[in-house]
C-alpha positions as CSV (number, residue, x, y, z in Angstrom):
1,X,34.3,46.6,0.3
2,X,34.8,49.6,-1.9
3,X,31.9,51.8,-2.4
4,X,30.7,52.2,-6.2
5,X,27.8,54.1,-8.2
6,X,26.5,50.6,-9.1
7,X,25.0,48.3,-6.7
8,X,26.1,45.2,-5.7
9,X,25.1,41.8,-7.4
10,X,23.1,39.6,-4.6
11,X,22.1,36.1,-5.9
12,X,19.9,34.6,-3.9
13,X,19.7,30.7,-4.3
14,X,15.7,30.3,-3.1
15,X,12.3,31.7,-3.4
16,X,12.1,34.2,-0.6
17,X,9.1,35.6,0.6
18,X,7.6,38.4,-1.2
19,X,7.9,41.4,0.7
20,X,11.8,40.2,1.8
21,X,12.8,39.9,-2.2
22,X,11.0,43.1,-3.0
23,X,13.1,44.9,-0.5
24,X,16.4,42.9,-1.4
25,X,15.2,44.7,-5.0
26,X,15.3,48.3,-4.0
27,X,18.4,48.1,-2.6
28,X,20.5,45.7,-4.6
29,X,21.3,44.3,-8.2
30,X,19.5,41.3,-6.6
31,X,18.9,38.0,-8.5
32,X,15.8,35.8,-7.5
33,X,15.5,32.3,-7.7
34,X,11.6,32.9,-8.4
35,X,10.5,28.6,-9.4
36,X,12.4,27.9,-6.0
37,X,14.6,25.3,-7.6
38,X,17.5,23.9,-5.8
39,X,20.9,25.0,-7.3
40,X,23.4,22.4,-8.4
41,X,26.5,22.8,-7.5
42,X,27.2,24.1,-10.6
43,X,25.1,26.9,-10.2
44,X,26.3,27.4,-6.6
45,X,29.5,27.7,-8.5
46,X,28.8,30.3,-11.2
47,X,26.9,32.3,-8.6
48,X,29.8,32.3,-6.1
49,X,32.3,33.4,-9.1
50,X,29.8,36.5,-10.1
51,X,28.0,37.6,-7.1
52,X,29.6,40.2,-4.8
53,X,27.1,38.9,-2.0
54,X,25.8,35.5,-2.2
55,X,22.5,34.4,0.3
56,X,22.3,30.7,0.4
57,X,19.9,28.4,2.9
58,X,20.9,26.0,4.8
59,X,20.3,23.3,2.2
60,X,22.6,24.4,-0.2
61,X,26.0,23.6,0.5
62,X,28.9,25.6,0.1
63,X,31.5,23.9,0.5
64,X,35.7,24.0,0.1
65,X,34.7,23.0,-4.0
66,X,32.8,25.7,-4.5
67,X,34.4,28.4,-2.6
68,X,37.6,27.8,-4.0
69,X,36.3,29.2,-7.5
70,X,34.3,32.0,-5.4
71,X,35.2,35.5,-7.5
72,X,37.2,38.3,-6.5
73,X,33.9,40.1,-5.7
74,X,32.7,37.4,-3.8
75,X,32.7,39.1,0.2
76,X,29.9,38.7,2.0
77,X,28.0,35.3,2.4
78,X,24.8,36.0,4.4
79,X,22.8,33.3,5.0
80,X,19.1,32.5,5.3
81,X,18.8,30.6,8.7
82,X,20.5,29.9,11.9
83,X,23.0,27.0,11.4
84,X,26.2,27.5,9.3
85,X,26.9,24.0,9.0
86,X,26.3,24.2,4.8
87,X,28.9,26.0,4.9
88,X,33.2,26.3,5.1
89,X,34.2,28.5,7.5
90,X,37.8,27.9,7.5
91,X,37.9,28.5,3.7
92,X,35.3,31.4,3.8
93,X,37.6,33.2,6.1
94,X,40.6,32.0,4.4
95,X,39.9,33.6,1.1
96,X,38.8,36.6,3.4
97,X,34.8,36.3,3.2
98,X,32.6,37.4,6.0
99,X,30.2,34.9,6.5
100,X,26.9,36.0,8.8
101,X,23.4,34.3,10.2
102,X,19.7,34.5,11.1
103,X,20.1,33.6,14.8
104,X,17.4,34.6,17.4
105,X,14.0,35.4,15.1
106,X,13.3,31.6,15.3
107,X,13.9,30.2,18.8
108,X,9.8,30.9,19.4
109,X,8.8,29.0,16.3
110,X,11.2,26.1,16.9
111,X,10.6,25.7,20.7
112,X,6.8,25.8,19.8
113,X,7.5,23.0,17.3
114,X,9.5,21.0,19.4
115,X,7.1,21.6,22.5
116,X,4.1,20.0,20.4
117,X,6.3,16.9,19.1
118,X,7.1,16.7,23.0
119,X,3.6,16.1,23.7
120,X,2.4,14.6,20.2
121,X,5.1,11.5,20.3
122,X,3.8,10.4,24.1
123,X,-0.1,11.3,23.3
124,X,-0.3,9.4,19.7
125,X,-1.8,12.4,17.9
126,X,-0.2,11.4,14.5
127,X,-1.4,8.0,14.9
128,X,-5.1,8.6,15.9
129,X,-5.2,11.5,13.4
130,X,-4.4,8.8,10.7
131,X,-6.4,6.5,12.0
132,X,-9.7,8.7,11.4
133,X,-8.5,10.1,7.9
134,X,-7.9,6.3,7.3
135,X,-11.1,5.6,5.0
136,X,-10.6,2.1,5.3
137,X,-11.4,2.1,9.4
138,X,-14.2,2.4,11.1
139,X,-14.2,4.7,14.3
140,X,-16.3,2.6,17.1
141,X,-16.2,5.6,19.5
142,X,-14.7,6.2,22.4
143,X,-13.3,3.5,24.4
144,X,-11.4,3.4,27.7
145,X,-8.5,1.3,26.6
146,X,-8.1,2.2,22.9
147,X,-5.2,4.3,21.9
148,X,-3.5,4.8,25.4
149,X,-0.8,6.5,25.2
150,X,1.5,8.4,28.2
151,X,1.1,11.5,29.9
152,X,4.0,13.8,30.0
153,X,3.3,16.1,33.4
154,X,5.8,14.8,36.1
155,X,8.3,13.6,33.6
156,X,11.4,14.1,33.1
157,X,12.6,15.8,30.1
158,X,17.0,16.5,29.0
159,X,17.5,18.3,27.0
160,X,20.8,18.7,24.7
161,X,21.7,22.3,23.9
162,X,20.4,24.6,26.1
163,X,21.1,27.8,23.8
164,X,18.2,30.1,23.1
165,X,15.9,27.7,21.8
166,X,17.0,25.2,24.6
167,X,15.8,27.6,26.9
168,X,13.0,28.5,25.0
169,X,12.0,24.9,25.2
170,X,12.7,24.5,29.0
171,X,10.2,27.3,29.6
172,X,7.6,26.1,27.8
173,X,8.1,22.3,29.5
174,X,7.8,23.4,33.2
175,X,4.7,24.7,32.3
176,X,3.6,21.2,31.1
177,X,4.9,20.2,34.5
178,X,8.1,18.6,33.3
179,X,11.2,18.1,35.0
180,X,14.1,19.9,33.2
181,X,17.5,18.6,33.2
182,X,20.3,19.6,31.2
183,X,23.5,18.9,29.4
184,X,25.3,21.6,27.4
185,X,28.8,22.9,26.8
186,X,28.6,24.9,29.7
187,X,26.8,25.4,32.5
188,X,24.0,28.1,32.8
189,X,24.4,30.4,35.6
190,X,22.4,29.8,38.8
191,X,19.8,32.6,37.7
192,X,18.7,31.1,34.8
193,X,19.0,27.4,36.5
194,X,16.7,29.2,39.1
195,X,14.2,30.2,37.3
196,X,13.9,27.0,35.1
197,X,14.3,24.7,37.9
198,X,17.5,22.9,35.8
199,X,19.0,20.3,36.5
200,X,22.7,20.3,34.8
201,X,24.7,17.0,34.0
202,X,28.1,17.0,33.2
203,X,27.6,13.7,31.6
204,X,25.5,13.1,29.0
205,X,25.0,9.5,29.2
206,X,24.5,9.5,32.6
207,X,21.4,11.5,31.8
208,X,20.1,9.9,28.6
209,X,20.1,6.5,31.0
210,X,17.9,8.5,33.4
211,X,15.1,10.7,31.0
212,X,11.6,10.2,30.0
213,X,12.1,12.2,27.1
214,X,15.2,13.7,25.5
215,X,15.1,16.6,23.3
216,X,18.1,17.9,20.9
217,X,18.2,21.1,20.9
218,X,22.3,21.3,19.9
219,X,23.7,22.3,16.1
220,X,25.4,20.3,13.6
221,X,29.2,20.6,14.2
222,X,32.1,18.2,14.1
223,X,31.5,17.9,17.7
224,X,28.2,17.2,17.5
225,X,27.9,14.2,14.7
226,X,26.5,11.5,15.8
227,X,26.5,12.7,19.4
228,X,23.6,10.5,20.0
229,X,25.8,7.3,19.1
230,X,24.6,3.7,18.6
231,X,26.1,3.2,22.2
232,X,24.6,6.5,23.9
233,X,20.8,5.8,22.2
234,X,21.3,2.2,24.0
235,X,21.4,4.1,27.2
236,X,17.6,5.1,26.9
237,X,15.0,3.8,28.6
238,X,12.4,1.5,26.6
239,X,10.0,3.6,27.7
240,X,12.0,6.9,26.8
241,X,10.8,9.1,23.6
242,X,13.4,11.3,21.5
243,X,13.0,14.6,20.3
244,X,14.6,16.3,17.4
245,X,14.5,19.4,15.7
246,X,17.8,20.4,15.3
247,X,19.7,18.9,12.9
248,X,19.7,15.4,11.9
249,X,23.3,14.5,11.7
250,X,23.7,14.6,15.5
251,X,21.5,11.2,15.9
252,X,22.8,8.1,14.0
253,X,19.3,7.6,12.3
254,X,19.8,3.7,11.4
255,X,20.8,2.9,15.3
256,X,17.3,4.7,16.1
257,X,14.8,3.1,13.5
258,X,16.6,-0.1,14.8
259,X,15.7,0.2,18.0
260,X,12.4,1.6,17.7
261,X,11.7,-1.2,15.4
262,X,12.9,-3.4,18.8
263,X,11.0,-1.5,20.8
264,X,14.4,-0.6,22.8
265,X,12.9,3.0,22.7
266,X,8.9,4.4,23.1
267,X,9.2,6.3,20.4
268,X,10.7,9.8,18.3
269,X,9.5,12.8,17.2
270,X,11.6,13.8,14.5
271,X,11.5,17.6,12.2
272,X,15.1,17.0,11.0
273,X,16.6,14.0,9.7
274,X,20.3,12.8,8.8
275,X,20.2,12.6,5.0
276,X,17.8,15.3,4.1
277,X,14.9,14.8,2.1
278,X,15.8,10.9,2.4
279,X,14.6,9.7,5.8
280,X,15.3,6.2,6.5
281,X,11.9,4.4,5.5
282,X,11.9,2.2,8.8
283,X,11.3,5.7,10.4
284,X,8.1,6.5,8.2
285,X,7.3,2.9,8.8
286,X,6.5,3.3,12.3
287,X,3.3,4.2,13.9
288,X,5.2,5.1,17.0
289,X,7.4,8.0,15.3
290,X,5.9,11.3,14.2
291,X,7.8,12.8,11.4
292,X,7.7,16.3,9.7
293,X,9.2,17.8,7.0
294,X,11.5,19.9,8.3
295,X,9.0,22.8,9.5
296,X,10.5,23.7,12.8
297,X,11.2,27.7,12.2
298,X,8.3,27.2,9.3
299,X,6.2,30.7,9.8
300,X,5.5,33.5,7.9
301,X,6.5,35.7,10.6
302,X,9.9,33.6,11.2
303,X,10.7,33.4,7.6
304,X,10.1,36.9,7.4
305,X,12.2,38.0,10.2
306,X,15.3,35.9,8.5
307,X,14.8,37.9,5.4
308,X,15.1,41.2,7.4
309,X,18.0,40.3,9.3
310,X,19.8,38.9,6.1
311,X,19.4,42.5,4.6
312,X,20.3,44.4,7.6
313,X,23.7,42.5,7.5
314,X,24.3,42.9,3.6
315,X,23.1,46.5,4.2
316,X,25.2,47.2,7.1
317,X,28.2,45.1,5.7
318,X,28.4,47.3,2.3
319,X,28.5,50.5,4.6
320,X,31.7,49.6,5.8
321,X,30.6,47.9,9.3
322,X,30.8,44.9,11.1
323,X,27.6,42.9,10.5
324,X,25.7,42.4,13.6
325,X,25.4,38.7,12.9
326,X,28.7,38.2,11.8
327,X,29.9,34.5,11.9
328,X,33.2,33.1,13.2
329,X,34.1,29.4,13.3
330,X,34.8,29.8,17.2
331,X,31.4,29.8,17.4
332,X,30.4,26.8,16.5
């Protein structure tokens, strides 16, 4: 975009941590969102018509409605966090805005997080940790038979997605002595199937019918709803659990509380659901599911690092470069 004496207007639509909005200061005409309320769409609306760079999250969604009032200064979206699916590609790049990401600062944080819902789902550390904060129980002491749960070395673990944090994941199972197996778009080369002792399937159902646990590890695309069907989640072993902490729109989230509820599946661990901040109460319900709020790539250090990389690509996209995490549609 043209250069100009005056610096550009970036709004940014949530509380950001300190040091990243103090920074976003010195360098821009940036505007906080310092009580860390959600914009309406309203808001997202006015913001897209003034700002010349707008930094949304992945909870605020920027759709065709709102970009189609989007200002004439309106040329950089650069978002705060990895998946793009909040916003419109097609129409960003249509009315000639560069959309760009966070990728690769959080596949540590969320392949820690979905490592410990790997082994907290199985083990029933949710439900014993209730259990003692519980003021109305009384803890006996140990017992031999009392809160048996499953052990996960030996098992068998798919996972769906095997991107960074896919891999990231796979790693950090075959030191818990899983078994990794894999579906993804494509396969991995031999090296890396090497080294994490992969196994690939073509077909995903024929590995869902075959896992002890199944992690998603994919991101929300049209491809990708509902990937985990009512039919393919029927194809799980009773004694299978399911992982998720990518996005909750690949998992049809009534067809799992159902048969959880049925005890057709062990159980879930679940950071992401499909109608975010509603989760289906059958879910919370269940002492066999362990849900979080959404805290996956939730670190100080990750946050952090997003905040970084969203100024190095507003910085490096006002110099007159390609950003280096420039987004196209292809991608996803």
């Amino acid at each position: 975009m043209p250069q100009s004496a005056k610096r550009p207007l970036v709004i940014v639509t949530r509380k950001l941590p300190d040091v990243v909005e103090t920074r976003m200061r010195e360098l821009f005409d940036a505007r906080l969102n310092v009580d860390d309320r959600p914009m309406t769409q309203a808001e997202l609306v006015a913001a897209a018509q003034t700002a010349d760079v707008l930094v949304p999250t992945v909870t605020d969604r920027i759709d065709r409605a709102v970009l189609a009032q989007s200002g004439p200064g309106l040329k950089l979206i650069s978002n705060f966090g990895t998946g793009v699916d909040n916003i419109d590609l097609d129409t960003a790049r249509n009315r000639g805005i560069t959309v760009t990401n966070t990728p690769g600062v959080l596949t540590e944080d969320t392949a820690d997080m979905t490592m410990a819902l790997i082994l907290a789902a199985p083990r029933r550390l949710a439900q014993g940790t209730a259990y003692l904060k519980d003021p109305r129980n009384h803890w006996a002491g140990w017992s031999p038979t009392w809160m048996l749960g499953h052990r996960i070395w030996g098992k068998r673990l798919g996972i769906i997605g095997m991107g960074r944090i896919g891999q990231a994941v796979a790693r950090r199972a075959k030191a818990f002595g899983l078994q990794i197996h894999y579906h993804n778009r494509r396969r991995l080369g031999e090296e890396i199937e090497q080294e994490l002792e992969a196994t690939y399937w073509e077909s995903l159902d024929q590995m869902l019918a075959r896992m002890d646990i199944i992690s998603v590890n994919c991101p929300h695309t049209p491809a990708t709803y509902h990937l985990l069907s009512a039919r393919r989640l029927k194809l799980l072993k009773p004694s299978s659990y399911l992982v998720n902490t990518a996005r909750g729109e690949v998992i049809d989230e009534n067809e799992l509380a159902r048969l959880i509820d049925a005890g057709a599946i062990a159980g879930a661990g679940l950071d992401v659901f499909e109608h975010e901040p509603a989760v289906n109460p059958k879910l919370l319900a269940s002492d066999r599911v362990v849900a979080l709020p959404h805290m996956g790539s939730a670190t100080i250090e990750g946050r952090i690092d997003m905040g970084e990389k969203v100024i190095i690509n507003i910085k490096t996209f006002l110099d007159g470069h390609s950003p280096p995490d420039r987004v196209h549609p292809a991608m996803f």
